[in-house]
Structure formats: structure tokens, C-alpha cells
N, C-alpha and C positions, 0 to 999 in steps of 0.2 A: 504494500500500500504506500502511493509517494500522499502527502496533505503541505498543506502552507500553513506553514505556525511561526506570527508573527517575523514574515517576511522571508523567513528560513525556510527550507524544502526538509522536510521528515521524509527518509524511506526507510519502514517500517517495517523488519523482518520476522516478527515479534511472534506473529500467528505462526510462520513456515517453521522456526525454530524449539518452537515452546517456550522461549524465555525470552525475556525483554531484549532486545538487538533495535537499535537507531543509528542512521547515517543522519546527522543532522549538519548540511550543506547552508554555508551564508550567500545570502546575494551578493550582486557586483558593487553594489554601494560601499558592504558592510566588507570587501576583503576576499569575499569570496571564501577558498577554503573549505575543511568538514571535520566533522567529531565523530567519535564512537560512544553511543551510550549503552553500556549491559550490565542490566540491574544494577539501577540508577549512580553508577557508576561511569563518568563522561571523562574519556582520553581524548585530548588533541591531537590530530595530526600534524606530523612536518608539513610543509608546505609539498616536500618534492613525493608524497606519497599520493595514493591516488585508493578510491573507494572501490573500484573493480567493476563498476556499471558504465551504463554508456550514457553519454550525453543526450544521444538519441530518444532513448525512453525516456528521460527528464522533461524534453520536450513534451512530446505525446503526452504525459500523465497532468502537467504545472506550466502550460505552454504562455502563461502571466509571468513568472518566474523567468522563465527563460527569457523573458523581451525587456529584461531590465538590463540586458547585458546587450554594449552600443552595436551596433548591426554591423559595422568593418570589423570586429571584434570575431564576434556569430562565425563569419566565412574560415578565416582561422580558424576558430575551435573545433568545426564540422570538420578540414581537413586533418586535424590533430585527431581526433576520433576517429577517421577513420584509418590511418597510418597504426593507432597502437591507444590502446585505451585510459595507457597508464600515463601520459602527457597528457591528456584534457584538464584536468583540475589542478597539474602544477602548474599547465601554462593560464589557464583563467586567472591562478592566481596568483603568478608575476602580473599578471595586463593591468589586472583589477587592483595595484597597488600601486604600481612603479611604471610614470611617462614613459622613462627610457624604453623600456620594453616594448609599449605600446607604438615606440617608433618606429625602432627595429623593424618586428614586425609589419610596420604599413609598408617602410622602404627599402626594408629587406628581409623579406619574411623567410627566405629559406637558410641564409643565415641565422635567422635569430630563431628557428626553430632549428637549429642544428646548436645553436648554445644551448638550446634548452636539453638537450638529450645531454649537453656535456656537463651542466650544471647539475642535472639530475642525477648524472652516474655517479659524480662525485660529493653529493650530498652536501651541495657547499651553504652557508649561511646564506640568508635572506640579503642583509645588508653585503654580502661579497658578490650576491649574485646583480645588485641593484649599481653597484660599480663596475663589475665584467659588462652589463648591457652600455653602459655609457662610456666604454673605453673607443677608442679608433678603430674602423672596420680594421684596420691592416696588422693591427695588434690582436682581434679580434682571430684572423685568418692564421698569424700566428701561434695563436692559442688551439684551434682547430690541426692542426696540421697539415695546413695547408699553404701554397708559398704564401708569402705576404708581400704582393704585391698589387697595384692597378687592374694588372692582365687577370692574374687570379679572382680578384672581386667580380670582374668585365665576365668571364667563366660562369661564375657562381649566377649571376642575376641571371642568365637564358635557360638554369637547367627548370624548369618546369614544375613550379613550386605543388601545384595540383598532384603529383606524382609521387611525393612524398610517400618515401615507407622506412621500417627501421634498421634496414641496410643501406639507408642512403649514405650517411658517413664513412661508412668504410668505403663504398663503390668511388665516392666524389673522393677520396684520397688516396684510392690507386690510381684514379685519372690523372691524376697531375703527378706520378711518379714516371710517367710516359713523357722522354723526352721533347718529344714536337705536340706537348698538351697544348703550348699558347696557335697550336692549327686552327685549335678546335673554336676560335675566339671568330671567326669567319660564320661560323652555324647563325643562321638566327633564333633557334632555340632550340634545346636539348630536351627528349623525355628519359626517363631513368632508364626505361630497355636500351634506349641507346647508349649510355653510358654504360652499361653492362657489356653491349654488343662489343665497344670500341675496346673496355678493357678484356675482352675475351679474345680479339683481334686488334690490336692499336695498330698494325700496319694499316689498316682501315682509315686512320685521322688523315682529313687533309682532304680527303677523297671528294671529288664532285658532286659525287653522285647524292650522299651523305646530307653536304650544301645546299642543296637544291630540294631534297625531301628528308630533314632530318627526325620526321616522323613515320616514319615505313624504314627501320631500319631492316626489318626484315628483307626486302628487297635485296638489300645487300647480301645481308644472308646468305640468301640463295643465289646469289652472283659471283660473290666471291670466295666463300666458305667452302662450299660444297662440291662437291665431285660433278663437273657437265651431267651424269646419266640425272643425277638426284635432281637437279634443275627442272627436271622436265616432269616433276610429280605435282599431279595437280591437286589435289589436297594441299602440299606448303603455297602453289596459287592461291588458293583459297584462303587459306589464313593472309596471302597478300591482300588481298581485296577486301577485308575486313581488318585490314590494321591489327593484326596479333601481336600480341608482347611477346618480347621478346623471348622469354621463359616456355609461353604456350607452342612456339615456332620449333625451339630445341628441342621439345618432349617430342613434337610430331616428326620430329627429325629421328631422334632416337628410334621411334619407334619404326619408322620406315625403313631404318637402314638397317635394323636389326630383322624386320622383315623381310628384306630382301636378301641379307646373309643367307636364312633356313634355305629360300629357295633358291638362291645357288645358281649356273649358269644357264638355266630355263627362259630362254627367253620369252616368249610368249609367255608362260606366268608372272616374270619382271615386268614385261608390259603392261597386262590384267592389273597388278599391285599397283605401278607407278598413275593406272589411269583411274584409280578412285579416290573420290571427291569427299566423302563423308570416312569421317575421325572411326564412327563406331564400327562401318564395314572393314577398316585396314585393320581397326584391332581383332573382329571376331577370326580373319583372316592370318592375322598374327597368334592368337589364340590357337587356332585350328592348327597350325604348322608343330607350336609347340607340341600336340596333343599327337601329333603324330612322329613325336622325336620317339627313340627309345627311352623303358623306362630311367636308364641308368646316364642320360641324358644331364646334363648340370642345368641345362635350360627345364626343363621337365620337373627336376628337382625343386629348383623355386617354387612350385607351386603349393609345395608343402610346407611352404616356412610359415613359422608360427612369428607374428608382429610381436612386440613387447603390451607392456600392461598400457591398457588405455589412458589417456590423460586424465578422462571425466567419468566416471561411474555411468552406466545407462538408465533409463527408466523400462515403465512397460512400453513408452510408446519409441521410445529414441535406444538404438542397439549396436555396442561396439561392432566392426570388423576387425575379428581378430587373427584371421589370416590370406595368403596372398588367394584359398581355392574362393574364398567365402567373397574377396573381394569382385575376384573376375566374374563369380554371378552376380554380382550387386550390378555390375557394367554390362551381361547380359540380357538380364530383367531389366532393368528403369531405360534401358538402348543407350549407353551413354559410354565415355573413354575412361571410368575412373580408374580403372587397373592399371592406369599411368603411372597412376601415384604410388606405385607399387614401393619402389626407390625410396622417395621422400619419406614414407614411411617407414621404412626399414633405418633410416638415416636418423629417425626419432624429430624429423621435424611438420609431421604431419599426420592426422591419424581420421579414418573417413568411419561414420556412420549410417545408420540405417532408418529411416523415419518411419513410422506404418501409422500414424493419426496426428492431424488430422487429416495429410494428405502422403501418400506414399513419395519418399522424398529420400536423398543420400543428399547428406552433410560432411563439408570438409572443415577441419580445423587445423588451423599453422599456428608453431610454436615463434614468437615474436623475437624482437634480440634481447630483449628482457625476461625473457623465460615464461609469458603469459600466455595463456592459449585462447585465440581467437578465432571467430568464425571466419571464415575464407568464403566459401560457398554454400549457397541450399539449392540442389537443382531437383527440381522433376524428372517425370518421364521423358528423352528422347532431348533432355539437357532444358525445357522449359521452365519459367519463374514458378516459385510458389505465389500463394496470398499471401497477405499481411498477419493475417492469422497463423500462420506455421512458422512465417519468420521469429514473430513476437515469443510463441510456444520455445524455440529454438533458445533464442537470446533467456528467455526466461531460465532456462533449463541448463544452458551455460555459466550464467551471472549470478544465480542462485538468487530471481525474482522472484516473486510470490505472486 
């Protein structure tokens, strides 16, 4: 239950737990910030600590509340929220305190959301943190890791502040360990797949082609990465023509080339492979080949591996996948690719489940660089949206709402 008590947002866990549990959150006036109250015992939090819910249902539940907070402000928080959950309430509550911040942010917001993850990590004092925002970008960029210089600033402001996620700092600080990084000052704007793309290939920077559509790095991709046969697969087409990230482009790469391995100097069934357009016919195709390896096959063998322990307990309605055979029917039945995820989960940085009410549904969750587990996806049948209603069921069920 979220309530407005005098001014302050109550969310109220009190019934889900049996025993008195309060998030009690200030408005922007008041500091912003939140308390822990259990049995009638009330802890402060640090500033850099964060209540574990989402901005989002704040909205939805106190949507009064939420509009006391200035609307240039709002745009920031929504994409802090959505990057990592655990930023939204330290960075509301630098904004809601300290100008400097709030500058930052208007005029350099992906900097000053990249001190915020640096301020955070290191747990610095209020008043250190409220002198770090008001120091010189270029000291700033030094503090970061990053050259300190004009050109590096000139960098920073095109990469695509919308794009934000919590591997950004590490990505933007191998960039600029690439000696011909100031090329890349030519782009007129950067999205983060491309920044990945270029530090997965930097002989890439510089490139025209790059210049001219720095947002379809995939393009590149498949022009310069790739072996000529792969080129000509129309499925990574497909992801061109819908602007795939860069990450979604590698899985379907992986997947084709490993597909095209089983089947081996065949050409006419290289051709068959190379000429299909949909993600879930190459995997059942990919499936199918494994299924026909022998059993003593290392390919064949994965499908017996057992994931590790789930991040989040199940319910009746929401159900771990707990291994690789269990996943590959989840991607049969709902018609969808998730036996992608095969890897990431095995890697411990991803683990998919099973929805059966209100609507039949696979859920993905990725572990953050803060160690938080967040929702990634909720797809339907044949990869379509759910309702609002299963979303909300989900998040409830994750964040431990009531």
C-alpha cells in the first residue's frame, strides 16, 4: 500500500510481512531521501542507499507526489530508473539538495550521472559529494578516468545520454584507451552498442561509414566483422532494418555461425539456414541439429546442465528455469529465441522464468553492476507485449510489493 502522510509517500509492507515494515520517502521540497520504520523503530538512510522499488510505481500509486518534483528533473530520474534502480533516490537526492548537481545534470547529464555511480560506489559524504559536482569538468574527467581534456569532454557530450546502463563507465573508459579515440570526435552522436561495437573492433574508429550512420552500427557488423558467406544471412538483414543492438546482433550471430558449423559443407542446407528471416525458425533448426548430434556429443551434453540457484524464489504463478532442456521448451512453446540466453545464464548474469497467470509469459532478469536483479524483459507468445497487469504482477513479485 503506497498513502501521502503529510507530504511524505508511506509504502506500506506491513500486511505482506506480518509486522510493521514503512518506506517512508520525503518530497523534493523536504530533501527528498527515505526511512525505514519496523516496529516503531525509524533508521535513516544514507543518502547513497536506495529503497529497492521503482520510481515507476511511485508514480502510478501518488502521481501528486511525484509532480512536486521540477519536470527537467522527472526526465533524469525516469532514465536513472531505468538504467538501475539503485540510482533513482540517491540521485533525486543530490538534485533535491544541491544546485550544482542540478546543473550538471541539465548540461551534462551523462557526466554527472557517471559521478553519481562514482560517488555512490565510494560512499562519499554529502558535503564531498556537493564539492566533487562543482569542481571543473576537466578535473571532473580526471576523477573519472578519463583523459582530461576539451576533446574528451567534446566525446562524452555525443555519447547518447538516453542509452545509459551500468556498464556505461567501464565501456566509455576502454574507449578512450584506443589510441585514434579523438576519430571518434567526427560522429555526431554515439549510442552505447556503438561504443561497444568500436571497443570490440577499434580498427572500426574513423571509418565513414560509422560517420554517416552512427546509429546502425550493426551495419558495420556485418560488413566488416564477418566472414562475406555470413553477410548474406538474412535474418542479421533483419535485425539491420530494425536497428538491433548491438548485443541482440552478436547473439544472432553466434547463433548462426554455430549453426552453420553442425551442418558442415552442405550447401544447399547452408543456403536453407543462411535464407531464414525469423530468430525462432534458425533456433528450432539449431535445436534440431543439436538433437541429432550423438549422444556423447559436448554440444548435446549442454543440454543437460543444470543453471545454478535462482536469484528470486518462484510463486504459484511465476516459475524458475532451472535448466538448459527446461529452457529450450520455454522457446518452443511461447515460439520465441530464449534458449539464447543459455550462456548469460550459465555466466550467472541472467536467469529466465516462466509466467502461467495472469497471462502465459517468460520473464528475463539481468544481474546489474551493483549486484541487483532487475527485470530485462516480459515477452509473450511469438515475443509479443504483455498488459499492464502482468507487468505490474511481475514488478510486484520482484520488488516485494504488496
Amino acid at each position: 500500500m503506497v498513502v501521502l502522510c503529510n507530504n511524505d509517500l508511506c509504502v506500506d509492507l506491513s500486511s505482506m510481512l506480518g509486522f510493521q515494515h514503512q518506506f517512508i520517502v520525503r518530497d523534493w521540497q523536504h530533501g527528498m531521501g527515505w526511512s525505514l520504520c519496523v516496529e516503531d523503530e525509524v533508521e535513516t538512510s544514507e543518502w547513497y542507499e536506495s529503497p529497492g522499488f521503482t520510481l515507476t510505481m511511485l508514480k502510478v500509486e501518488q502521481k501528486a507526489w511525484f509532480q512536486t518534483i521540477p519536470r527537467d528533473m522527472q526526465k533524469f530520474s525516469y532514465i536513472l530508473d531505468k538504467a538501475d534502480v539503485d540510482l533513482v533516490f540517491p540521485g533525486l537526492t543530490l538534485m533535491a539538495r544541491y544546485q550544482s548537481v542540478r546543473d550538471l545534470f541539465v548540461s551534462a547529464p551523462l557526466l554527472a550521472s557517471l559521478l553519481l555511480f562514482f560517488a555512490i560506489h565510494r560512499k562519499m559524504e554529502l558535503g564531498d559529494v556537493e564539492r566533487l559536482f562543482s569542481q571543473k569538468r576537466i578535473l571532473l574527467m580526471k576523477m573519472l578516468g578519463f583523459p582530461a581534456c576539451k576533446s574528451g569532454l567534446k566525446l562524452l557530450s555525443k555519447i547518447r545520454y538516453e542509452s545509459l546502463n551500468t556498464m556505461c563507465l567501464k565501456d566509455i573508459r576502454k574507449l578512450f584507451t584506443h589510441e585514434c579515440w579523438k576519430k571518434i570526435n567526427h560522429y555526431p552522436y554515439l549510442e552505447m552498442h556503438t561504443v561497444q561495437c568500436l571497443n570490440w573492433r577499434p580498427e572500426l574508429i574513423g571509418d565513414p561509414l560509422l560517420v554517416c550512420c552512427p546509429n546502425k552500427s550493426s551495419t558495420l557488423y556485418l560488413m566488416k566483422l564477418y566472414h562475406k558467406q555470413i553477410s548474406h544471412c538474412r535474418l542479421l538483414k533483419k535485425y539491420i532494418e530494425r536497428e538491433a543492438s548491438f548485443i541482440e546482433l552478436k547473439e544472432a550471430h553466434a547463433l548462426m555461425r554455430d549453426t552453420l558449423a553442425m551442418i558442415g559443407y552442405d550447401r544447399k542446407r547452408r543456403k536453407a539456414a543462411l535464407s531464414i528471416r525469423d530468430e525462432v525458425d534458425l533456433l528450432q533448426l539449431h535445436d534440431a541439429l543439436i538433437e541429432a548430434l550423438p549422444d556423447h556429443s559436448p554440444k548435446k551434453q549442454m543440454l543437460n546442465v543444470e543453471f545454478s540457484e535462482p536469484p528470486k524464489e518462484g510463486n504459484e504463478n511465476i516459475q524458475p528455469i532451472t535448466n538448459a532442456m527446461d529452457l529450450k521448451r520455454e522457446g518452443s512453446e511461447q515460439h520465441h529465441c530464449v534458449s539464447c540466453y543459455r550462456q548469460r545464464i550459465l555466466s550467472g548474469d541472467y536467469y529466465v522464468y516462466r509466467m502461467l497467470e495472469p497471462e502465459r509469459a517468460t520473464i528475463g532478469l539481468f544481474r546489474s553492476e551493483r549486484g541487483r536483479w532487475q527485470i530485462d524483459q516480459v515477452k509473450l507468445r511469438c515475443n509479443t507485449k504483455p498488459s499492464q497487469e502482468t507487468v505490474k504482477q511481475v514488478e510486484a513479485w520482484l520488488y516485494n510489493i504488496p
